[in-house]
N, C-alpha and C positions, 0 to 999 in steps of 0.2 A: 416560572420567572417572567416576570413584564419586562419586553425591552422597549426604550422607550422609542421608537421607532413605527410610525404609520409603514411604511415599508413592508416590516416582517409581520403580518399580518394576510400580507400576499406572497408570501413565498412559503413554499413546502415545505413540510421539517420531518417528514419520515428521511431516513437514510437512502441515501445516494443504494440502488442494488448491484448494479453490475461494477465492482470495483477490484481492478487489479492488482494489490500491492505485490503479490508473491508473498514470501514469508522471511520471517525474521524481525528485527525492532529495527525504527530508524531512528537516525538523533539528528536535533537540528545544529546547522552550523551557519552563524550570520557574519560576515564581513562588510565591509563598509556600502559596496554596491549591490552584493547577490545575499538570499539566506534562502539556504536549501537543504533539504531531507537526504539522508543519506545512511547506506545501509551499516551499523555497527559493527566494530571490526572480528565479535566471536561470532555472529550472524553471518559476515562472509569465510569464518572458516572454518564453518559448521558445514555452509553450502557447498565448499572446494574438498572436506573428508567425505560427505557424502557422495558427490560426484565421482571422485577415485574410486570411492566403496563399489558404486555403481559400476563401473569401467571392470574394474578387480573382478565383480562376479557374474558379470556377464562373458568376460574372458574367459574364467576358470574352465567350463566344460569344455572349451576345446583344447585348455593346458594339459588337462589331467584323463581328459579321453577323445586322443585327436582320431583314433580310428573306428569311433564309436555311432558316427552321423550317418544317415543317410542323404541324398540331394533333399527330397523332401523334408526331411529333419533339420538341415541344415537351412533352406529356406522359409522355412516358420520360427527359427529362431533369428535369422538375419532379419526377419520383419520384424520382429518381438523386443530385439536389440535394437533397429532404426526408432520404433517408435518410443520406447525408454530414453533413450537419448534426445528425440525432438521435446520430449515432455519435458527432462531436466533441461534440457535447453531453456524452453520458456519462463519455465519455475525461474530460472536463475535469474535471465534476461528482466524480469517482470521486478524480480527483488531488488535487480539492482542499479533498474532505470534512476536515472535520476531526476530529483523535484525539484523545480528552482523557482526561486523568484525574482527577476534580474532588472535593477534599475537602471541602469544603463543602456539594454535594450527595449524597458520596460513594457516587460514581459512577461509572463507568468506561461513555462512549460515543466512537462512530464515524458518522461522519454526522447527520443533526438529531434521528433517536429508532428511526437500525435497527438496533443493538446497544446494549443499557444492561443492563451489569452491576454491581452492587453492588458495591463494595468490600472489600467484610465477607465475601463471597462467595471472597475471590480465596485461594491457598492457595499460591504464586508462579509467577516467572515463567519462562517455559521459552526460550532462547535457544540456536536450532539452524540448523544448513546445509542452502540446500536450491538442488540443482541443476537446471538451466532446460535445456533445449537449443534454442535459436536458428535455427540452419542445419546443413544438413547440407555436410560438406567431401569431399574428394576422401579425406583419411584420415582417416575418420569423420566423426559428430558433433560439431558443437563447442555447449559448454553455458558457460552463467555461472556464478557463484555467488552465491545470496543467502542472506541472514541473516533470518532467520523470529523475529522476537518473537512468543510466545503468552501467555495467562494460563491458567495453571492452577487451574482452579476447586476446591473442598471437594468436588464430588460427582464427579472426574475428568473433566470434561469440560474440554476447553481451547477458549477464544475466540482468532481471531488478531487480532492489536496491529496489526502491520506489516511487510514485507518492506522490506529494509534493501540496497542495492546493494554499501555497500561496511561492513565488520564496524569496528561503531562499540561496542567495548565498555564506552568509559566511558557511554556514553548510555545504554544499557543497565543498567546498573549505578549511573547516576541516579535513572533511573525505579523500581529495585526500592529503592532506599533512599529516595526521597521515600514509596515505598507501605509501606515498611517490611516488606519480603517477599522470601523466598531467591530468590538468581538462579538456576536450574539452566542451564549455561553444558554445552552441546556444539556446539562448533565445533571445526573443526579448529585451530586458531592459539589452543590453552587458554595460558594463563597460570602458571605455577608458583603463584599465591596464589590458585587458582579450583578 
């Protein structure tokens, strides 16, 4: 796709790699001053059953065999438990940061203050494909597809927004008209008005 933009021509378009969303779909939601990503509501109670589940069975061996441990036994599991627990910790934390966009601050962060970019900063937004691989099968790889929102900054650097599971381009195309900023749209499934 040509954008008509001298610009993107200097900016990168492989995907952003180190990106944290956690997991689950987000949906966007715009009001008058903010429009932000946020985690849907069976994705947060898919992540609060698992977490019990978790709880539930790391509990179990000492409900149902409390005089079964040793010190030693019991200290390789209390590590085994602490660090189960720091990891769904993060999982969760990560899923259910949240992404905003805020015109009244005008601001654009991720989390409570680990990404805050300026608005005024932003130069649009980059909306591209980016492939996962999963497992490996008997005839190959098999990989997913996701959808990479970035911001393009004025000094070419790009922030990533969000990874997108399934190609949500009106949302997309929300977010660059509430920020009032060109979409650059490479996906494969373009549009004839893109």
């Amino acid at each position: 796709m040509n954008i008509d933009d001298p610009f993107a021509e200097d900016v990168a378009w492989l995907p952003l790699v180190h990106t944290k969303n956690g997991i689950g779909n987000r949906v966007l939601k715009i009001g008058k001053s903010e429009a932000s990503f946020k985690l849907d509501e069976p994705s947060k109670l898919v992540l609060k059953i698992a977490g019990a589940g978790i709880l539930v069975g790391l509990a179990s061996p000492f409900i149902f065999f409390p005089n079964k441990f040793s010190f030693l036994g019991i200290f390789i599991y209390a590590f085994m438990v602490l660090s189960v627990i720091l990891f769904s910790f993060r999982v969760f934390r990560d899923s259910t940061k949240p992404i905003k966009f805020c015109k009244s601050t005008q601001k654009f962060t991720k989390g409570k203050s680990e990404e805050i970019t300026k608005l005024s900063d932003i130069h649009a937004l980059q909306y591209i494909e980016k492939e996962v691989e999963v497992k490996k099968t008997e005839g190959g790889p098999k990989s997913i597809t996701y959808y990479q929102l970035n911001l393009v900054l004025k000094n070419k650097d790009r922030v990533h927004v969000v990874d997108l599971r399934y190609q949500n381009l009106e949302d997309v195309q929300a977010i660059a008209d509430f920020l009032d900023k060109p979409l650059w749209n490479r996906t494969e499934n373009i549009t004839e008005d893109n």
